[in-house]
C-alpha positions as CSV (number, residue, x, y, z in Angstrom):
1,X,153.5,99.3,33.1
2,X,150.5,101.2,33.5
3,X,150.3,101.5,29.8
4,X,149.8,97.6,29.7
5,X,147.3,97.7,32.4
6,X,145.1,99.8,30.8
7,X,145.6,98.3,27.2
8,X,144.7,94.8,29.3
9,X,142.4,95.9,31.9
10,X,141.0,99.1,30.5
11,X,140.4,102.5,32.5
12,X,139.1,101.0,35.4
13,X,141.9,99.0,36.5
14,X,144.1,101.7,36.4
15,X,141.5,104.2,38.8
16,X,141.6,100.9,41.3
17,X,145.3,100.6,41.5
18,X,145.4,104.9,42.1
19,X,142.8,103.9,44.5
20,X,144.7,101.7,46.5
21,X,148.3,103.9,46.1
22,X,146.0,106.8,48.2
23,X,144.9,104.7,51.1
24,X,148.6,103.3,51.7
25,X,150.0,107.0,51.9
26,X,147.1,108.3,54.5
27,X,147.6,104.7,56.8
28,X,151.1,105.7,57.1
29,X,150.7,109.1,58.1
30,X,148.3,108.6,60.8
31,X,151.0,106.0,61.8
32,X,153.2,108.5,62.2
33,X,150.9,111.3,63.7
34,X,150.2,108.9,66.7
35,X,153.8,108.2,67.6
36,X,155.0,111.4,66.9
37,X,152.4,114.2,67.4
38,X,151.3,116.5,64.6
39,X,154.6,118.9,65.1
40,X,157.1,115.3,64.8
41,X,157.8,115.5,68.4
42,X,157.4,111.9,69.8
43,X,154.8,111.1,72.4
44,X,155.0,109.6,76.3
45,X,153.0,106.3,76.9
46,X,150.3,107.0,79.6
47,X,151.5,105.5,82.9
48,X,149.7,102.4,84.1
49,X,146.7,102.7,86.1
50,X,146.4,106.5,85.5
51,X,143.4,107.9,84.7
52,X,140.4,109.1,86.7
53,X,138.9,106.3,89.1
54,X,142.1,104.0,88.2
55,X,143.7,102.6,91.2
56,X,146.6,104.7,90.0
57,X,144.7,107.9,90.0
58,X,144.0,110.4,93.0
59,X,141.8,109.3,95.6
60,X,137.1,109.4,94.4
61,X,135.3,111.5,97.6
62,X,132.9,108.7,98.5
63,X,130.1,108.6,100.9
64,X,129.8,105.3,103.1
65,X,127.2,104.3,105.8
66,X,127.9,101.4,108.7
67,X,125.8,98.6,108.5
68,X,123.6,98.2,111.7
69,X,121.1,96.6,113.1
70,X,117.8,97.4,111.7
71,X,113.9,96.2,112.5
72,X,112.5,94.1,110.1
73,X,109.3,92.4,110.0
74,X,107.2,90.4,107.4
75,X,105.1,93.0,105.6
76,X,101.0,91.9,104.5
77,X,98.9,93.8,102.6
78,X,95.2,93.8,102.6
79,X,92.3,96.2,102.0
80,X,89.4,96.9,104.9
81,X,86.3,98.8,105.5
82,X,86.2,101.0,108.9
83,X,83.3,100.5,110.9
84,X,82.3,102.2,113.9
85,X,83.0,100.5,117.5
86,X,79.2,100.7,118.0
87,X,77.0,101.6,115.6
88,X,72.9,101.5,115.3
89,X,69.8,102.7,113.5
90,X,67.4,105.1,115.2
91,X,64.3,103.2,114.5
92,X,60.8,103.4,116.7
93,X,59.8,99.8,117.8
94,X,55.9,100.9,117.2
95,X,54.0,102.8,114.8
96,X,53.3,106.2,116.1
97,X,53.5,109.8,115.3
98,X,56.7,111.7,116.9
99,X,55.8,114.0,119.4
100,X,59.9,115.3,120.0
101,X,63.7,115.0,118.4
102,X,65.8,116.0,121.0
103,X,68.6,115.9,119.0
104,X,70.5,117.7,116.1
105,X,72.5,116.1,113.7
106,X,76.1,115.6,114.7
107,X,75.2,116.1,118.6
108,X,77.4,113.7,120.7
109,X,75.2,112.1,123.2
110,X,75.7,110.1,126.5
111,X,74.5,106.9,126.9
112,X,70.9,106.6,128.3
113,X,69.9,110.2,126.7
114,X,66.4,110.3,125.4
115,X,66.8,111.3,122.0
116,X,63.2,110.8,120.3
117,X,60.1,110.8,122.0
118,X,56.7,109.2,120.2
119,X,52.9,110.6,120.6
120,X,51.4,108.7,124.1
121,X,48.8,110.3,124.5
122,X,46.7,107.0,125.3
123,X,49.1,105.0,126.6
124,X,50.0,107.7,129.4
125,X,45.8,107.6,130.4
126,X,46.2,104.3,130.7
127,X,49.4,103.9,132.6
128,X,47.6,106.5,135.2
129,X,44.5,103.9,135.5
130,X,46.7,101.1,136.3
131,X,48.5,103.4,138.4
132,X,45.6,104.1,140.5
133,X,44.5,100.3,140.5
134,X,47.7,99.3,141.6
135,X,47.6,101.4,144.4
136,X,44.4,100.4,145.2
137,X,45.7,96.8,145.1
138,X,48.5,97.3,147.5
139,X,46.8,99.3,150.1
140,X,44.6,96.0,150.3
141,X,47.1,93.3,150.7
142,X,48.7,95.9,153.4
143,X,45.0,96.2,155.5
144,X,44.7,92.0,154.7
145,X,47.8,91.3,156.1
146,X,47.7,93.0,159.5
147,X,43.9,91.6,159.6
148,X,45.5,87.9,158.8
149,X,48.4,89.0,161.5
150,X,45.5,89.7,164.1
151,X,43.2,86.5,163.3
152,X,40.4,87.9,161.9
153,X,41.3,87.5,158.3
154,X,41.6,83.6,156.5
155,X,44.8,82.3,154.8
156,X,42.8,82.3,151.8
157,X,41.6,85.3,151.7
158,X,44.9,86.9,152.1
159,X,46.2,84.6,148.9
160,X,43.7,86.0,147.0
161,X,44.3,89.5,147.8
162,X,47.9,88.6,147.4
163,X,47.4,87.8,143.9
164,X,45.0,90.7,143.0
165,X,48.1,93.1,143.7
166,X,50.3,91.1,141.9
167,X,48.3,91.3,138.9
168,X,47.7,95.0,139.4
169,X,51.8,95.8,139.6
170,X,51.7,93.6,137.0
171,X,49.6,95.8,134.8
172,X,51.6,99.0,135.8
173,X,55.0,97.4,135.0
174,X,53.2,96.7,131.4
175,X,51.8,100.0,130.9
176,X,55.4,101.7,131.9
177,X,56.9,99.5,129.1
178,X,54.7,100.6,126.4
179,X,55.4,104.5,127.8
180,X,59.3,103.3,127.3
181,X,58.8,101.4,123.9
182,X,57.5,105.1,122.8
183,X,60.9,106.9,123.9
184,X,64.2,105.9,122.5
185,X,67.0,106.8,124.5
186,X,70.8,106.5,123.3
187,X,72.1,102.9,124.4
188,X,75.7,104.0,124.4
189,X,77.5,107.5,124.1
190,X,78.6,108.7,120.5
191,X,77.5,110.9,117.6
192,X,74.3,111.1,115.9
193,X,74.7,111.4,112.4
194,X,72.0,112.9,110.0
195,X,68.4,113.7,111.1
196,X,65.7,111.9,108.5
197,X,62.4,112.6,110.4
198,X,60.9,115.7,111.9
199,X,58.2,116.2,114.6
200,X,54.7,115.0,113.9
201,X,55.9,112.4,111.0
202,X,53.9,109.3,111.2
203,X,56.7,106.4,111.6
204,X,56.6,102.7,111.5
205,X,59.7,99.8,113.0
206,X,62.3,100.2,110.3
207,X,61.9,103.6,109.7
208,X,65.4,105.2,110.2
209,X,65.6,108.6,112.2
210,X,68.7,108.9,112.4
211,X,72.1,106.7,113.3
212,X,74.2,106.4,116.7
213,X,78.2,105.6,116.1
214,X,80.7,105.1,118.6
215,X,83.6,106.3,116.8
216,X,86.5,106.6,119.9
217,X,87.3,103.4,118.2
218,X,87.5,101.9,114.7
219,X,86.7,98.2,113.9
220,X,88.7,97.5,110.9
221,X,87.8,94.7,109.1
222,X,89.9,93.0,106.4
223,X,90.2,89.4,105.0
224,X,93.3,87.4,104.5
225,X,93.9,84.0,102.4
226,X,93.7,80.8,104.7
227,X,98.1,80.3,104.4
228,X,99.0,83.3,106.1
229,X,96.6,82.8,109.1
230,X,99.5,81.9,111.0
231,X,101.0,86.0,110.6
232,X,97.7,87.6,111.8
233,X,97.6,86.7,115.6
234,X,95.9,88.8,118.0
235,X,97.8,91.6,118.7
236,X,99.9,91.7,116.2
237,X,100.5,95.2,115.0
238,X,99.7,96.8,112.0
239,X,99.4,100.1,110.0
240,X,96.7,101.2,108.2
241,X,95.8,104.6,105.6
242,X,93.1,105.9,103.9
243,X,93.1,108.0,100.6
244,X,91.2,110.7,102.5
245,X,94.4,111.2,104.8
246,X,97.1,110.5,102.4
247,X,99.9,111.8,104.2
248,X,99.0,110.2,107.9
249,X,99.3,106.5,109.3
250,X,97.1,105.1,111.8
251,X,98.3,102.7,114.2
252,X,96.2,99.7,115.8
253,X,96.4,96.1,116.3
254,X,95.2,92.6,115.5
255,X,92.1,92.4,117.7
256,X,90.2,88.5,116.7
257,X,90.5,86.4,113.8
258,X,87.4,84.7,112.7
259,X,86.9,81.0,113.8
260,X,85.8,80.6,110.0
261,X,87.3,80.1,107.1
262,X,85.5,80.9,103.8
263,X,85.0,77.9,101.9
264,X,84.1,79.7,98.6
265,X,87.9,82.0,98.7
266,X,90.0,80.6,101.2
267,X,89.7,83.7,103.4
268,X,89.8,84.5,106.7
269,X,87.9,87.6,108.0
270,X,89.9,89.4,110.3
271,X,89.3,92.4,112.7
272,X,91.3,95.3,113.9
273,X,91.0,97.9,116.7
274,X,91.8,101.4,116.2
275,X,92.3,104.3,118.1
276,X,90.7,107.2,117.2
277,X,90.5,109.7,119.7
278,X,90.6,112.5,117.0
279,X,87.4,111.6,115.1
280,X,89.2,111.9,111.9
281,X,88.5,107.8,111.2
282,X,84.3,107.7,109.9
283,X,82.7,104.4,109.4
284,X,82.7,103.1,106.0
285,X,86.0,104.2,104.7
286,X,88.3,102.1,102.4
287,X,91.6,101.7,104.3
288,X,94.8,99.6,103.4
289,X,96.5,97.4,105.9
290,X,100.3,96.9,106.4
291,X,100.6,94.2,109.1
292,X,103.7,94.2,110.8
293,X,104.2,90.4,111.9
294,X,107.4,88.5,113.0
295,X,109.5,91.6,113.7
296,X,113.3,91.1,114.2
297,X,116.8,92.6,114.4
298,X,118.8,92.2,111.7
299,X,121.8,93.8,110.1
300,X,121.0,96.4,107.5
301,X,122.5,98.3,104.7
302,X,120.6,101.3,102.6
303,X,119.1,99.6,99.8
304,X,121.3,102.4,97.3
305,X,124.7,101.0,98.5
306,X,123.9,97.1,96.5
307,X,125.0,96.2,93.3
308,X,122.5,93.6,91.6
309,X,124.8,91.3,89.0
310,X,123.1,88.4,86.9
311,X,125.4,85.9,89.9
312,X,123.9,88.0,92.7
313,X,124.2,91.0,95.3
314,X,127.5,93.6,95.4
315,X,128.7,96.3,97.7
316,X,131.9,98.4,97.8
317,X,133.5,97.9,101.5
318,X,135.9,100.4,102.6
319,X,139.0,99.3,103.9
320,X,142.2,100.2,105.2
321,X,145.1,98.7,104.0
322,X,148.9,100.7,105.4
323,X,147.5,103.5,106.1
324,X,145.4,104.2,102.9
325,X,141.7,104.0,102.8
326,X,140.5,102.0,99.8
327,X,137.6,99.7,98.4
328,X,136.9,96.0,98.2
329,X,134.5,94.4,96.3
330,X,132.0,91.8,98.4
331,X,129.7,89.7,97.4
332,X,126.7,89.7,99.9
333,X,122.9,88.0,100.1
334,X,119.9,89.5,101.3
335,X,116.6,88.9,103.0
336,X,113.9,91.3,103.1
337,X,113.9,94.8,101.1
338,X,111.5,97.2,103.0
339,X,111.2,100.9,103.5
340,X,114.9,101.6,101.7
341,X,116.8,98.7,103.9
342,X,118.2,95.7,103.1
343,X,118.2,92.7,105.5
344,X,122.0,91.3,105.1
345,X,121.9,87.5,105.7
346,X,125.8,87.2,104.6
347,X,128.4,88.9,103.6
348,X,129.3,91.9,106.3
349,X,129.2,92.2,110.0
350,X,128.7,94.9,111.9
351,X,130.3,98.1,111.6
352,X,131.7,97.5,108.6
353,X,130.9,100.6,106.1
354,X,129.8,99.9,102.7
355,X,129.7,103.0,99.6
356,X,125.9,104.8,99.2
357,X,127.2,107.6,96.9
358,X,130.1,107.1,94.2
359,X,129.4,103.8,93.9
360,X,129.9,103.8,90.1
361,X,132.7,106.0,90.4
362,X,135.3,103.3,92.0
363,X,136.5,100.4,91.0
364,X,137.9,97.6,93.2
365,X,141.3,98.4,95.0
366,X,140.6,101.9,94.4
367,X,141.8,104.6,97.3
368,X,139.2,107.3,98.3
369,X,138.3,109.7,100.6
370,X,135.2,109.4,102.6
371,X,133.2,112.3,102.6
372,X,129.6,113.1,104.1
373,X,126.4,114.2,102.6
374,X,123.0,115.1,104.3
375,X,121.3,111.9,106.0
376,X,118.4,110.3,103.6
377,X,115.5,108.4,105.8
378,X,117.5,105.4,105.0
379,X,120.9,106.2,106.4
380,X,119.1,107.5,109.3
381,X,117.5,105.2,110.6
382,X,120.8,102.7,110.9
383,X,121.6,104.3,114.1
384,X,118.2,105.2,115.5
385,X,116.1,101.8,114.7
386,X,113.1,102.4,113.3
387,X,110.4,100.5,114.6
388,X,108.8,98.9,111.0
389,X,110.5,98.3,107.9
């Protein structure tokens, strides 16, 4: 036969058929191999469900967490410039030469402190003349008046003397406010911050000396669009950080909220108090704001325990079912997803403990053995309630 193949088909029909004779004999013994074994010896089927993590299989150590109630509230972000409580320009209200600086930069000062004091040379001789005058003045209304008392002196002539010491006190009162306009004093207790003038420089109004901040409290303001208005009441509280304290919070509250909204960008300017008995909060520092409005209890489950599917939210629930702890498979939904906690809306009630570790290790129906592991910041605050999310 293989002679008339190859005298019909030539050579290469007769390699394909050799081909084809080779492939039948190794199909068979792999056939055999896998019922057998390599030695002939016949195999056992695997029992059903065996395995590791099959529901046949010895129970997975798991880790679960209790859902709990949990604080939740709607977070808003924004970006604000600290200012100080108080805050003004050193600044002489006439031109003059300084005579003192009674301050150093960095001093705190009380309120009313004189802190600069301007060359009056001339105004102080002429606050003594109207001194004198006014003095004058008065001790002739007094010698009128008992004259007027006694008869001998006119209603008229006592108005008239009357007026001449009004005028005169007049005149002093004036001549003690240009002495005052020469001395600035410290409206309000806080920290001078660098000194720009020295003693003897010739200064004009607007000429900065130095500044004046009251920093035991920052004014934080920030801007928010005109459709959450309704989240930044007053004292609503919020959070707020600043690059040059990256590791610290600062606490404050919702203080006002402009009466005005910004035609131009549908913003509303809003302002913040906060404390800052520390100092460590200077005007003009970039801060971002977490506001913390609408908070509420709701149940909670570490964010690490859900499964996300294409047809929505998953958790393994442990249950017990005749005496054997096992897993169940439960669809949930959520609300809010905040600091590693997710707001459960359906699904679980309280109590009920859902996997965080070995979640991919189980399979529905599946017994385990619960096992614990250190507390992450999200497990722990189940049981404590943390105030933000």
């Amino acid at each position: 036969m293989l002679v008339g193949l190859f005298r019909r088909f030539g050579f290469a029909a007769v390699v394909v058929v050799g081909l084809a004779l080779m492939l039948l004999v190794v199909v068979g013994k792999s056939a055999t191999d896998a019922v057998f074994g390599g030695d002939g010896a016949a195999k056992a089927a695997p029992a059903p469900g065996g395995g590791r993590g099959g529901p046949g299989g010895g129970a997975t150590n798991v880790v679960a967490v209790a859902a709990g109630m949990h604080t939740f509230t709607d977070g808003l972000q924004a970006i604000g410039t600290a200012q100080a409580r108080e805050s003004i320009v050193l600044t002489p209200k006439v031109a003059d030469t300084i005579r003192r600086i009674r301050f150093e930069s960095g001093d705190r000062v009380r309120a009313g402190q004189v802190l600069v004091e301007m060359s009056s040379v001339e105004q102080a001789a002429d606050l003594a003349e109207v001194q004198a005058a006014n003095q004058a003045a008065q001790e002739d209304l007094r010698r009128t008046q008992e004259l007027f008392n006694r008869g001998f002196a006119s209603q008229a002539r006592l108005d008239a003397v009357q007026a001449a010491a009004d005028a005169a006190a007049a005149r002093l009162n004036a001549g003690g406010s240009r002495i005052a306009d020469r001395t600035i004093r410290a409206p309000f207790a806080g920290i001078v911050g660098l000194r720009l003038a020295s003693p003897g420089q010739y200064v004009r109004p607007g000429d900065q000396i130095g500044t004046l901040d009251d920093t035991s409290e920052i004014k934080l303001d920030f801007t928010v669009t005109e459709t959450q208005i309704a989240r930044v009441t007053q004292g609503v509280e919020l959070v707020a950080r600043t690059a040059a304290y990256p590791d610290r919070t600062f606490t404050g509250t919702i203080a006002n909220v402009d009466s005005r909204v910004d035609p131009s960008t549908r913003t509303v300017r809003v302002r913040a108090i906060l404390p800052n008995g520390d100092g460590m909060l200077r005007p003009g520092m970039l801060m971002t704001v977490d506001v913390r409005s609408n908070p509420r209890e709701a149940l909670a489950i570490p964010e690490i325990a859900i499964l996300d599917q294409i047809d929505g939210a998953y958790v393994y629930r442990v249950v017990t079912r005749e005496g054997a702890t096992a897993v169940e498979l439960v669809r949930i939904r959520t609300g809010q997803r905040s600091g590693g906690m997710a707001e459960v809306l359906e699904g679980l009630n309280t109590g009920d403990q859902v996997i965080t570790e070995g979640v991919q290790s189980v399979r529905p129906g599946q017994p385990v053995q619960l096992g614990s592991a250190e507390p992450t910041a999200a497990q722990g605050a189940l049981p404590l309630r943390p105030r933000g999310g």
